[in-house]
Gaussian input, Z-matrix of N, CA and C with variables (Angstrom, degrees):
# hf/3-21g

backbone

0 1
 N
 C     1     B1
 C     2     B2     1     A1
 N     3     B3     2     A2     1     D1
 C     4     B4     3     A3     2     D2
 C     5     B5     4     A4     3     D3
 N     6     B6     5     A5     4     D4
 C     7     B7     6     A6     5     D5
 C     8     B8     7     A7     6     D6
 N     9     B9     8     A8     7     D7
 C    10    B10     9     A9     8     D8
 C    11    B11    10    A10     9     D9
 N    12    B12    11    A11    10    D10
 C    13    B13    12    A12    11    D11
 C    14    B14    13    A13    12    D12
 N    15    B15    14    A14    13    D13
 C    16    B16    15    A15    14    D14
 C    17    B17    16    A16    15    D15
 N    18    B18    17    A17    16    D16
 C    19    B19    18    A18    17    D17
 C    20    B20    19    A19    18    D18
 N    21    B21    20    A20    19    D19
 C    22    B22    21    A21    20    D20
 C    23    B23    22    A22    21    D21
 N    24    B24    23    A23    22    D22
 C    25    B25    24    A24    23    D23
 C    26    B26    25    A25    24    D24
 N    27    B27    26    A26    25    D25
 C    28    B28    27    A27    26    D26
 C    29    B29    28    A28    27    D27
 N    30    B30    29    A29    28    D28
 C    31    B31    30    A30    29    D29
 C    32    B32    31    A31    30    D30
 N    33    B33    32    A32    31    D31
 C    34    B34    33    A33    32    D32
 C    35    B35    34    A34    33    D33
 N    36    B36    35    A35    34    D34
 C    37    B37    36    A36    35    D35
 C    38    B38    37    A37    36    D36
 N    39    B39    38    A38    37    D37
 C    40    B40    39    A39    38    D38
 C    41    B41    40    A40    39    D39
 N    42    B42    41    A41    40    D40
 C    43    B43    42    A42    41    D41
 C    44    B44    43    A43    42    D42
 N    45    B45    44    A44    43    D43
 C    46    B46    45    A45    44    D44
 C    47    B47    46    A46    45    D45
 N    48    B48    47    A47    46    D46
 C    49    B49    48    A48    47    D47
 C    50    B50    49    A49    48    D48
 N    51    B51    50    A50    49    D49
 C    52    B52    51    A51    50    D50
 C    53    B53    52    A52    51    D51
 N    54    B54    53    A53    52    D52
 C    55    B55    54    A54    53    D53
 C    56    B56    55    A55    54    D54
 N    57    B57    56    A56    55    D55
 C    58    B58    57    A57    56    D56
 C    59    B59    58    A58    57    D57
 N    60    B60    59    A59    58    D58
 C    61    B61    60    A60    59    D59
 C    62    B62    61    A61    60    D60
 N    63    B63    62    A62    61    D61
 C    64    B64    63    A63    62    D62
 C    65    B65    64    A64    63    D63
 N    66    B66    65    A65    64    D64
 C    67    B67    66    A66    65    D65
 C    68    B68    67    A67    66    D66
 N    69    B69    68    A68    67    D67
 C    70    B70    69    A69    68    D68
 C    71    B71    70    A70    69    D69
 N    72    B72    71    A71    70    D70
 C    73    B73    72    A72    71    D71
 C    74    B74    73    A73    72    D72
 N    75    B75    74    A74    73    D73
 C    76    B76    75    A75    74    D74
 C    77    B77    76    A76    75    D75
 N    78    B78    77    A77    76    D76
 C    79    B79    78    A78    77    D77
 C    80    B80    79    A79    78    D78
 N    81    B81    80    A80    79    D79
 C    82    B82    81    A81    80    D80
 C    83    B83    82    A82    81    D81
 N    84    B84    83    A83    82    D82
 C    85    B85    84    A84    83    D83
 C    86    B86    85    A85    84    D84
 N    87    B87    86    A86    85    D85
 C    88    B88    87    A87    86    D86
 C    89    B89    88    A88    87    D87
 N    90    B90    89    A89    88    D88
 C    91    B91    90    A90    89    D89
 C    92    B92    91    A91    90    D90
 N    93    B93    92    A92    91    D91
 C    94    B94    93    A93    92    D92
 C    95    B95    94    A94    93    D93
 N    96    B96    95    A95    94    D94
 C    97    B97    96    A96    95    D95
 C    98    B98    97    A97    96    D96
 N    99    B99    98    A98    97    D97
 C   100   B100    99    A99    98    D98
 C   101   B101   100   A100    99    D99
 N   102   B102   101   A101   100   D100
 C   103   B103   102   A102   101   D101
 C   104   B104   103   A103   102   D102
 N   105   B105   104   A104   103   D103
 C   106   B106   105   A105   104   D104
 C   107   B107   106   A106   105   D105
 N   108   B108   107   A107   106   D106
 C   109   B109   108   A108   107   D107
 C   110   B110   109   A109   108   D108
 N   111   B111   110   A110   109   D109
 C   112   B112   111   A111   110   D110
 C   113   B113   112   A112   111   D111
 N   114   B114   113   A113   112   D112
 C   115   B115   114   A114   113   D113
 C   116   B116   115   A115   114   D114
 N   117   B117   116   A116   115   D115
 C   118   B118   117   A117   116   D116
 C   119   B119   118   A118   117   D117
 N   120   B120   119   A119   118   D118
 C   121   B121   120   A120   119   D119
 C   122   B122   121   A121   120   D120
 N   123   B123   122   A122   121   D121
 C   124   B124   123   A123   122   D122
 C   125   B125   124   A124   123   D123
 N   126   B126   125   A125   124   D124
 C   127   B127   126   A126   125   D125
 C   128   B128   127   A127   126   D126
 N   129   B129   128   A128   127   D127
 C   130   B130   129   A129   128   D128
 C   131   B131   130   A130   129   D129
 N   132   B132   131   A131   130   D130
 C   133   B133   132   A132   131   D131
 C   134   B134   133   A133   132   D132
 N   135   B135   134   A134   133   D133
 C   136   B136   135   A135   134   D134
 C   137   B137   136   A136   135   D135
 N   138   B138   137   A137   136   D136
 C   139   B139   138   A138   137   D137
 C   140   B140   139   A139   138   D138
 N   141   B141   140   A140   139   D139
 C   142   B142   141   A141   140   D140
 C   143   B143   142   A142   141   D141
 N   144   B144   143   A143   142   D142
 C   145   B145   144   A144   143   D143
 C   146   B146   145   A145   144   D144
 N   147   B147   146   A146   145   D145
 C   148   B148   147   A147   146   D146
 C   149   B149   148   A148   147   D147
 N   150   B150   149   A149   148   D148
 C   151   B151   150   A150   149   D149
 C   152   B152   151   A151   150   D150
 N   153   B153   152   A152   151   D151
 C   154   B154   153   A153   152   D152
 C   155   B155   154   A154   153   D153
 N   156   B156   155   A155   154   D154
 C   157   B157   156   A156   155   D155
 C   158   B158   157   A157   156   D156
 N   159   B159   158   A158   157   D157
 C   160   B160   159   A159   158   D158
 C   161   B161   160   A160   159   D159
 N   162   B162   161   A161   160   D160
 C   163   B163   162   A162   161   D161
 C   164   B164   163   A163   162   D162
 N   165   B165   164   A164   163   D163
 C   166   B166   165   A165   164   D164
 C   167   B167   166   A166   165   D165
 N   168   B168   167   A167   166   D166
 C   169   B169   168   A168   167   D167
 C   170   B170   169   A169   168   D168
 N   171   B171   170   A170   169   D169
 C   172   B172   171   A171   170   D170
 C   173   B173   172   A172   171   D171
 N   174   B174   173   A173   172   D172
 C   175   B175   174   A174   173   D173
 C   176   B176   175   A175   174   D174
 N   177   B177   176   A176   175   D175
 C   178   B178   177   A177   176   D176
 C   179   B179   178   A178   177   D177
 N   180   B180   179   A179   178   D178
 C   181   B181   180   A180   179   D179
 C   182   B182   181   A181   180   D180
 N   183   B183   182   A182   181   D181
 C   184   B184   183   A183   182   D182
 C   185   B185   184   A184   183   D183
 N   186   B186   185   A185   184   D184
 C   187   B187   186   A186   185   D185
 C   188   B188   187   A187   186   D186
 N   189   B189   188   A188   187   D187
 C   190   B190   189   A189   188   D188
 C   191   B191   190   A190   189   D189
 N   192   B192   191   A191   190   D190
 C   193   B193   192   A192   191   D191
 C   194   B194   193   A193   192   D192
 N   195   B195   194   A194   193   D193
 C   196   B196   195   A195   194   D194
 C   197   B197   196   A196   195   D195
 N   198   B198   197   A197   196   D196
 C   199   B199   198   A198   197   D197
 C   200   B200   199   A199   198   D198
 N   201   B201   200   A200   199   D199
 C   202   B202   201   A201   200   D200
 C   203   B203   202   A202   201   D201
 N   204   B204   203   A203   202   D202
 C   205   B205   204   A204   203   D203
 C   206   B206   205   A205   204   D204
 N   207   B207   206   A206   205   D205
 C   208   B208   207   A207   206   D206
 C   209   B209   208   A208   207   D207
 N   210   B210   209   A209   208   D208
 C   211   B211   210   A210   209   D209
 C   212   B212   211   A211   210   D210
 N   213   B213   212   A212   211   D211
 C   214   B214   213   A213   212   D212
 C   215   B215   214   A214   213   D213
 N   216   B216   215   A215   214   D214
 C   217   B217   216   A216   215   D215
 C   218   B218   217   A217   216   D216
 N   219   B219   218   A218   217   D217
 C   220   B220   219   A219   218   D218
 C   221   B221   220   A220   219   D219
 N   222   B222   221   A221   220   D220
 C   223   B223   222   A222   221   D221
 C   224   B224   223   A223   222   D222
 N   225   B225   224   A224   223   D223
 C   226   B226   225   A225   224   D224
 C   227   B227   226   A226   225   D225
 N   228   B228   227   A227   226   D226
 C   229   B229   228   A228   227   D227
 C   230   B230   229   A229   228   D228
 N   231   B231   230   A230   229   D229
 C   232   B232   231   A231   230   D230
 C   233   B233   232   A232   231   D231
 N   234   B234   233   A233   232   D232
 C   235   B235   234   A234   233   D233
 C   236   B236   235   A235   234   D234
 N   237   B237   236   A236   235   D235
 C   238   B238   237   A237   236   D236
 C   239   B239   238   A238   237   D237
 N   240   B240   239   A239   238   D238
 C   241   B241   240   A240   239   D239
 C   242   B242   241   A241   240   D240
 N   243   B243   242   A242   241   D241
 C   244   B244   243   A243   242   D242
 C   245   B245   244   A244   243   D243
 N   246   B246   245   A245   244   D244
 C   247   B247   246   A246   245   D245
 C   248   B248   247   A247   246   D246
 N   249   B249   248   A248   247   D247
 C   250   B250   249   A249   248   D248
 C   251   B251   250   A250   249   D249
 N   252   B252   251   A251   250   D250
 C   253   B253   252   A252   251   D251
 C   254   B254   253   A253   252   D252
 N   255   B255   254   A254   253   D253
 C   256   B256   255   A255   254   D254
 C   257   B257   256   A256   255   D255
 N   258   B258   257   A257   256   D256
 C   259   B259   258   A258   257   D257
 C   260   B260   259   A259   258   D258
 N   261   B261   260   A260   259   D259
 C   262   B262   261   A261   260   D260
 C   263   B263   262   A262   261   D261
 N   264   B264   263   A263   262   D262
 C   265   B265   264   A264   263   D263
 C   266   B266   265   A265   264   D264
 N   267   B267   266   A266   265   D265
 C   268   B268   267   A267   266   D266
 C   269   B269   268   A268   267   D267
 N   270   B270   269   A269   268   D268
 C   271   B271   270   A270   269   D269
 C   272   B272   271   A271   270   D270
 N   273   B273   272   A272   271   D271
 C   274   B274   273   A273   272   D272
 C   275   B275   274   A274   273   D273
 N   276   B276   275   A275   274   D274
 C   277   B277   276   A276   275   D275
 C   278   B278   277   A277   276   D276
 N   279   B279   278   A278   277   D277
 C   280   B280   279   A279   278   D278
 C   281   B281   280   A280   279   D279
 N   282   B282   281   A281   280   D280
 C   283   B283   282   A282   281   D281
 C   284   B284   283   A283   282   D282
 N   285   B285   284   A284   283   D283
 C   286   B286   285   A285   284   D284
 C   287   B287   286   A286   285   D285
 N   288   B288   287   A287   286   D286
 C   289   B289   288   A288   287   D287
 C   290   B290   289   A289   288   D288
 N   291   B291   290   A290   289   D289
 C   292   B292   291   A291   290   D290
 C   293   B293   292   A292   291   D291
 N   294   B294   293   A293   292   D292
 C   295   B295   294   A294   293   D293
 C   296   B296   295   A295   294   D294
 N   297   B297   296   A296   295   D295
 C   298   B298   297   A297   296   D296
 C   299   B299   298   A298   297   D297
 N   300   B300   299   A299   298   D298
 C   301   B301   300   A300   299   D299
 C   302   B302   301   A301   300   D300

   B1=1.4510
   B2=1.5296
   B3=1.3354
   B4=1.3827
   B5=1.6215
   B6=1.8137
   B7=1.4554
   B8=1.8128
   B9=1.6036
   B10=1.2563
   B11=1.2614
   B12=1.6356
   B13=1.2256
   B14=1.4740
   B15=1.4505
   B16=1.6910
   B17=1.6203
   B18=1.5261
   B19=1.8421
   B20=1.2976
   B21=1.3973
   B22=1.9458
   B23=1.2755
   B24=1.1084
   B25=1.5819
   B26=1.6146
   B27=1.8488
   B28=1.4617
   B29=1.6391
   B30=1.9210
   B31=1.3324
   B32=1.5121
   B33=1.6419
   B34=1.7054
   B35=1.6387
   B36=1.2335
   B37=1.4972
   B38=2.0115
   B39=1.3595
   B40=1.8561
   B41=1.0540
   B42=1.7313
   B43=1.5245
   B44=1.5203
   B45=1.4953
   B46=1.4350
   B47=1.3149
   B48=1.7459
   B49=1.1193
   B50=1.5040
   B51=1.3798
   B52=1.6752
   B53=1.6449
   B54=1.2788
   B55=1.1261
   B56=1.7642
   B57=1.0974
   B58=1.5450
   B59=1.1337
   B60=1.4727
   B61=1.1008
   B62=1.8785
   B63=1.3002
   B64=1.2682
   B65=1.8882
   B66=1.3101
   B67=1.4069
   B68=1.6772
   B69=0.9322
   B70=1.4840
   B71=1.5204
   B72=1.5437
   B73=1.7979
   B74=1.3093
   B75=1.5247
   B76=1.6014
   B77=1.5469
   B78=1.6702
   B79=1.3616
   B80=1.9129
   B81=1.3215
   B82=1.1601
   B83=1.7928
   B84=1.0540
   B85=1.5649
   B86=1.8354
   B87=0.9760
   B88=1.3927
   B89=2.1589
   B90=1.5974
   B91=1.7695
   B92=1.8821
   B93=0.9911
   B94=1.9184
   B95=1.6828
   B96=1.4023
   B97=1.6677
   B98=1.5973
   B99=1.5056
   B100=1.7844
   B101=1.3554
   B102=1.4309
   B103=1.1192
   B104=0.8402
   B105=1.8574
   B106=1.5084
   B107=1.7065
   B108=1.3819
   B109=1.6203
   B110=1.3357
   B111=1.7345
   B112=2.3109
   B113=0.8838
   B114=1.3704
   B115=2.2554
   B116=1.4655
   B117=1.6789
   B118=1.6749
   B119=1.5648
   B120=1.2689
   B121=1.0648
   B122=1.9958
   B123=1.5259
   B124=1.0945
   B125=1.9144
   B126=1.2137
   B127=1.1623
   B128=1.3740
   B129=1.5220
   B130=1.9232
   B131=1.4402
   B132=1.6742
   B133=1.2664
   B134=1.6126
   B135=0.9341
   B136=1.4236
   B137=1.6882
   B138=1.3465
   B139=1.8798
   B140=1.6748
   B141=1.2245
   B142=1.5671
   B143=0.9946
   B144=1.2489
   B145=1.6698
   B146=1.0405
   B147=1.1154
   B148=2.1065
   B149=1.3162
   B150=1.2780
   B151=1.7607
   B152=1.4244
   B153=1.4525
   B154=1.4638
   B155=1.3500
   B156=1.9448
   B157=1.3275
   B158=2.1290
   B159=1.0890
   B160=1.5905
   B161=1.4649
   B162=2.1306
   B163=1.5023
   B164=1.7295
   B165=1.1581
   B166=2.2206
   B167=1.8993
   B168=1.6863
   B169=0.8790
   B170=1.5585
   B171=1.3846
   B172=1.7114
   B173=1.9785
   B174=1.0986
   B175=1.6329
   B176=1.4960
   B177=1.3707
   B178=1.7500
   B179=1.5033
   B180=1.6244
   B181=1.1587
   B182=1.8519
   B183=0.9168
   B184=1.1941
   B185=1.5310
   B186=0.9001
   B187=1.4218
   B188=1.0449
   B189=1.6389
   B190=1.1736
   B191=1.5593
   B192=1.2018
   B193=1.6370
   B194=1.6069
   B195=1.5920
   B196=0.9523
   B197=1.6220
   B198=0.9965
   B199=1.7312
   B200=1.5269
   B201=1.2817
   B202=1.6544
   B203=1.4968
   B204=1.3168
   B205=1.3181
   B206=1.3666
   B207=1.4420
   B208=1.5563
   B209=1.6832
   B210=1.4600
   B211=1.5350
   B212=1.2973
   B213=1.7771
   B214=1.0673
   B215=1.0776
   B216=1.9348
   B217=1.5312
   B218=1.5367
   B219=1.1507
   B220=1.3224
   B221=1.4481
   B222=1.3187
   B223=1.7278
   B224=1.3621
   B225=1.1088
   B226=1.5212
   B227=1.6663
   B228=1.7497
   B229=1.5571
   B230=1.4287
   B231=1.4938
   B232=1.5236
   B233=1.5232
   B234=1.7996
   B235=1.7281
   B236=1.1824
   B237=1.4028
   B238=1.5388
   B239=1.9856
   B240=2.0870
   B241=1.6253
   B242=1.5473
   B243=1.4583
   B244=1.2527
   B245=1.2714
   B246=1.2992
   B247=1.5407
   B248=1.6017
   B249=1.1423
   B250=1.3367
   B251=1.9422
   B252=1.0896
   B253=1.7209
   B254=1.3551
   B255=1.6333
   B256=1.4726
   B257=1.5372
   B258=1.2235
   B259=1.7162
   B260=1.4415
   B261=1.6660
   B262=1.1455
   B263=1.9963
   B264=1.2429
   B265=1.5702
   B266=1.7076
   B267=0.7251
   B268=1.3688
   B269=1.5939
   B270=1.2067
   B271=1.7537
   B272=1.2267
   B273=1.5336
   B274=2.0179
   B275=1.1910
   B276=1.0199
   B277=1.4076
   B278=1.9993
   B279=1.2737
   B280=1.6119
   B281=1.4869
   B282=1.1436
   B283=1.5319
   B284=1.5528
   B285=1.2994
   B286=1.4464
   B287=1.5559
   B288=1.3626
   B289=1.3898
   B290=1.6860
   B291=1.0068
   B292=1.5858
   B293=1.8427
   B294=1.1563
   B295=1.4449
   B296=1.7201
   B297=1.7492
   B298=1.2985
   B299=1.2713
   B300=1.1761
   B301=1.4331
   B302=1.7506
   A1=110.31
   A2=124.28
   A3=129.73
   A4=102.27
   A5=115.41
   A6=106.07
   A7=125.30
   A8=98.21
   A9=96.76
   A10=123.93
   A11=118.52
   A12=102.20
   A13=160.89
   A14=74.45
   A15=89.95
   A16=102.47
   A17=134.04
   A18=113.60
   A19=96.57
   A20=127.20
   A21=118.20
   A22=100.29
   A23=121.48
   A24=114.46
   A25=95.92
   A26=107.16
   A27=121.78
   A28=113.25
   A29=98.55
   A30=97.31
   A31=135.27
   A32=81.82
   A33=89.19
   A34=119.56
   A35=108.67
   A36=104.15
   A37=95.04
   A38=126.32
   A39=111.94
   A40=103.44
   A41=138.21
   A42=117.11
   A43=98.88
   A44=125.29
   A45=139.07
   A46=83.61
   A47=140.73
   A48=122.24
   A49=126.61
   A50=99.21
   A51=102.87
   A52=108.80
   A53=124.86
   A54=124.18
   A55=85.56
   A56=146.25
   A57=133.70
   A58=114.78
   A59=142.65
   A60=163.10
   A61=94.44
   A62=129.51
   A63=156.19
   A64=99.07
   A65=113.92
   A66=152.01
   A67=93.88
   A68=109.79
   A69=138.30
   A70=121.25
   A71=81.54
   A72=103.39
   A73=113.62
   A74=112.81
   A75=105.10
   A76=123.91
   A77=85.65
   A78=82.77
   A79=110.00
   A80=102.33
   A81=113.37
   A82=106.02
   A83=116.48
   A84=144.70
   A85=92.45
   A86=120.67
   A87=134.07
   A88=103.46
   A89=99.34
   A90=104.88
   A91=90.58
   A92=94.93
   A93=107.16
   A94=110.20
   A95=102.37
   A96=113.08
   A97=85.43
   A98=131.92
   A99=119.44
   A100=122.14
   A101=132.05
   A102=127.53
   A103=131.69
   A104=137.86
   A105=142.74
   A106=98.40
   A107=118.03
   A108=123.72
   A109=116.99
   A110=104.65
   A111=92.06
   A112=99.60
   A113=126.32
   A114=102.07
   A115=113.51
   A116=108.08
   A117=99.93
   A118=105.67
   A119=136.81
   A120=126.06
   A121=96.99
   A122=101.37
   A123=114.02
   A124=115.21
   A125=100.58
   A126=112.32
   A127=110.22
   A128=114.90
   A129=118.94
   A130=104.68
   A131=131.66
   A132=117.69
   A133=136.49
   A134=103.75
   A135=133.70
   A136=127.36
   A137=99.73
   A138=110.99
   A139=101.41
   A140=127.01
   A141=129.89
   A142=97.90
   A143=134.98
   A144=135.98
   A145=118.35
   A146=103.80
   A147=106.66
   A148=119.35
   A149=121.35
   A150=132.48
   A151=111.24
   A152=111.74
   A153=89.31
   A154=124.99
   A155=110.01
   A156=91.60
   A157=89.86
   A158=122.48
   A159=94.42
   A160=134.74
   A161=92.72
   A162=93.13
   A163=89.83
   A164=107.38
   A165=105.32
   A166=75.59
   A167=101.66
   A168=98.07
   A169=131.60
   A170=136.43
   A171=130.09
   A172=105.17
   A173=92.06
   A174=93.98
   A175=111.67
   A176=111.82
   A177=118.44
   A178=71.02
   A179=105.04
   A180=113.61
   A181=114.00
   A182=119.28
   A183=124.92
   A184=136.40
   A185=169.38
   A186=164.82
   A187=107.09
   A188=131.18
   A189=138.37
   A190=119.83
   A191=124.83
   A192=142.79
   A193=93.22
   A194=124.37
   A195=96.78
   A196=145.38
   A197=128.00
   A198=114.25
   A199=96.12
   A200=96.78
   A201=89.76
   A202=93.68
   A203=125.38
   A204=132.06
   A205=109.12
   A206=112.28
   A207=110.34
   A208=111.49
   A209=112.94
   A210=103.47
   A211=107.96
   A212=134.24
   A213=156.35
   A214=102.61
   A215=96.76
   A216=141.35
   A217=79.16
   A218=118.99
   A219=109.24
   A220=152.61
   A221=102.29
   A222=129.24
   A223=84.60
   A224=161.09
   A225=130.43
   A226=113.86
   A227=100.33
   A228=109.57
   A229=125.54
   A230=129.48
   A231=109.20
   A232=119.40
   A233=92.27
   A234=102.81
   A235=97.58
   A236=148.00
   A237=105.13
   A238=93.15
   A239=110.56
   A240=76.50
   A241=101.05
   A242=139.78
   A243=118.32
   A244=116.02
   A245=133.61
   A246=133.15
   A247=116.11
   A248=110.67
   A249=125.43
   A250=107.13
   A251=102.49
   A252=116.48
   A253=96.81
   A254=104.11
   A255=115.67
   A256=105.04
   A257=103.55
   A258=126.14
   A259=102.94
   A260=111.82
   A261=132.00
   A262=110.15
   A263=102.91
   A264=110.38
   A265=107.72
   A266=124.21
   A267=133.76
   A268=95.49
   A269=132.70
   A270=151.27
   A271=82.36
   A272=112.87
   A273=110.30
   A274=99.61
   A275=170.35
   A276=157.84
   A277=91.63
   A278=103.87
   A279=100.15
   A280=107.98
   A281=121.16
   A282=126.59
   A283=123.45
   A284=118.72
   A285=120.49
   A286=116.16
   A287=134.36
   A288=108.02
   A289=140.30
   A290=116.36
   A291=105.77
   A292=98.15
   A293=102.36
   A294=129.95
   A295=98.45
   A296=113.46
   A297=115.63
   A298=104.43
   A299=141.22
   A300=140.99
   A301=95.57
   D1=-37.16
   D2=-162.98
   D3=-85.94
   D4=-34.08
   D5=166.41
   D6=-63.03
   D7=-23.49
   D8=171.52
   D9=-66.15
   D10=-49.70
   D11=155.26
   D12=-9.39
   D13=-71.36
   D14=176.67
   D15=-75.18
   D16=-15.39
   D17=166.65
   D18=-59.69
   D19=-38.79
   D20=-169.79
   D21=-69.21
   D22=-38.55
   D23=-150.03
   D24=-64.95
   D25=-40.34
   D26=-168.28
   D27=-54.70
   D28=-53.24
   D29=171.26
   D30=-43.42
   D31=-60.58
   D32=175.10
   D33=-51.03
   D34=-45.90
   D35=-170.65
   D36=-65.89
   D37=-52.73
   D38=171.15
   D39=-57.77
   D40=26.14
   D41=160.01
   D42=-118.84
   D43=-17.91
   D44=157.90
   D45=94.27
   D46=66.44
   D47=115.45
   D48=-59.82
   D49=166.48
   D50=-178.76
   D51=-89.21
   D52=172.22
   D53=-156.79
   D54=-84.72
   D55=-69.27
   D56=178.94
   D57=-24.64
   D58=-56.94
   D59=174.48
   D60=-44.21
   D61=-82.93
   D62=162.43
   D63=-12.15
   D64=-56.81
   D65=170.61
   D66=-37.70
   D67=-94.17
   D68=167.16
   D69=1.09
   D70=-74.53
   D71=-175.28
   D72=-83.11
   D73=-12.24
   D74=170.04
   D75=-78.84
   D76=-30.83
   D77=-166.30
   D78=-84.12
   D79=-15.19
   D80=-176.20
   D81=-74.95
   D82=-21.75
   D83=-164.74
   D84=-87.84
   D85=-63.07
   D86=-141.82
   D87=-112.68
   D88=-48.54
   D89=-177.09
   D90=73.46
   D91=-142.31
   D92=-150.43
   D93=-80.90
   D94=7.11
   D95=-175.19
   D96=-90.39
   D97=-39.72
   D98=-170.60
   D99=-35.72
   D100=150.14
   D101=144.94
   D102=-44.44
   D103=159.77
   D104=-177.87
   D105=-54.37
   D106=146.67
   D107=149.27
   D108=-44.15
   D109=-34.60
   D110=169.97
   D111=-83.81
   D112=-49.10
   D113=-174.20
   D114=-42.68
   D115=-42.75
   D116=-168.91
   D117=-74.13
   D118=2.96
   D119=-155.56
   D120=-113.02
   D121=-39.19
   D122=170.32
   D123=-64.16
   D124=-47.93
   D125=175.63
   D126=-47.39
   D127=-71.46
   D128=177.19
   D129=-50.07
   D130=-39.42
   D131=172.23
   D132=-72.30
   D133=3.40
   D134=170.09
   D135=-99.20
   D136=-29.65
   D137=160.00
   D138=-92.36
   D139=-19.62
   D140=173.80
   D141=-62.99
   D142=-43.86
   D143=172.17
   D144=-52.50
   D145=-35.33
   D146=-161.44
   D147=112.05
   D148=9.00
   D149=159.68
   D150=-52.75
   D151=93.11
   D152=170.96
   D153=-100.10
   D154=32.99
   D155=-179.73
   D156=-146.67
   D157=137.65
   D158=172.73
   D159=-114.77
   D160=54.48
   D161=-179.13
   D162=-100.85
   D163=-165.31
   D164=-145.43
   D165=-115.11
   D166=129.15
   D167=177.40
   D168=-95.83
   D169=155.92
   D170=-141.59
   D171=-59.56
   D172=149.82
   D173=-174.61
   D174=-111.60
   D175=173.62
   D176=-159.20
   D177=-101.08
   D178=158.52
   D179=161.58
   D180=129.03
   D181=168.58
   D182=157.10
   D183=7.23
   D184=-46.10
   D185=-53.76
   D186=-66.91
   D187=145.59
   D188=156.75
   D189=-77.78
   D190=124.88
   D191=-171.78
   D192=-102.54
   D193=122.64
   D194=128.00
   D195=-142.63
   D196=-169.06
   D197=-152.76
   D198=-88.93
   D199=145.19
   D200=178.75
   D201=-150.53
   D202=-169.58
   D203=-163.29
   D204=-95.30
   D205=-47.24
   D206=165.43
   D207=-47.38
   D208=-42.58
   D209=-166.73
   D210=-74.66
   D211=-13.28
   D212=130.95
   D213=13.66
   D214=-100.46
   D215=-167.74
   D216=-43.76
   D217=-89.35
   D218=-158.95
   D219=-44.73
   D220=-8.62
   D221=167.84
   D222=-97.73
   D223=-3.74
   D224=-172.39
   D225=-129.36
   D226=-20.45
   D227=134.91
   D228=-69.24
   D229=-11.85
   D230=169.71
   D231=-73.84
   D232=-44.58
   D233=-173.41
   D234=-75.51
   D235=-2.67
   D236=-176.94
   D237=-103.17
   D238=-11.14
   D239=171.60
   D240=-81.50
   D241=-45.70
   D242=-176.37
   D243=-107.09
   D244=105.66
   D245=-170.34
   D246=-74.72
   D247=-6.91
   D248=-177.90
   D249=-79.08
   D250=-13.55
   D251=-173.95
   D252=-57.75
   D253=138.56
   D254=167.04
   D255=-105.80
   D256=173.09
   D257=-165.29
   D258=-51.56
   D259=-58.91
   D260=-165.39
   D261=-56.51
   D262=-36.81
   D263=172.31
   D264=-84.09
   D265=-32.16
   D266=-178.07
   D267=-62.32
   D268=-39.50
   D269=-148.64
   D270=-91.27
   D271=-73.83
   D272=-167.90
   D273=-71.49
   D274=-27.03
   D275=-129.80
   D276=-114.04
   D277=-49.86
   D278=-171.60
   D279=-91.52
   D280=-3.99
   D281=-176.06
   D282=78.72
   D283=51.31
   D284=-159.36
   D285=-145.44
   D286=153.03
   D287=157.21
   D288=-55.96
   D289=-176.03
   D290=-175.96
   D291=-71.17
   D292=-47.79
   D293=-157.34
   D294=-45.01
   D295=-43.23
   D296=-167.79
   D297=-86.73
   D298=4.45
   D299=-168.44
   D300=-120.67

């Protein structure tokens, strides 16, 4: 529901309603399911830019790992066929940092 939105919000703002106006027709469109007046406002100011899409785009940094049961099985199927395995192979082999293994 909330991606739909934001295609109206997009249109409207490439037809250059004002954000009250924008305000208006959503809620009149939609009733108590609309987004906040700052999301829509943020939202149109963000296609004013030239966003033409408003999912968050990938960031520098870190990656998030996370542990799951398959990645489990799979560190605990390496060491028991070779128990001699160090951390560092265990890391490339399952795709992870050392740190999460």
């Amino acid at each position: 529901m909330i991606e739909e939105q934001h295609r109206v919000i997009r249109f409207l703002t490439a037809e250059n309603i004002t954000p009250a106006a924008i305000h208006c027709r959503i809620v009149t469109a939609y009733g108590e399911d609309c987004v906040s007046d700052k999301s829509k406002r943020k939202c149109r100011a963000r296609f004013r830019a030239g966003r033409e899409s408003f999912v968050d785009d990938p960031r520098s940094g870190q990656v998030n790992t996370v542990t799951t049961a398959d990645l489990i099985d799979k560190v605990v199927y390496l060491v028991r066929s070779d128990r001699r395995v160090i951390l560092r192979m265990l890391a490339v082999k399952v795709d992870v940092r050392v740190g999460t293994v």
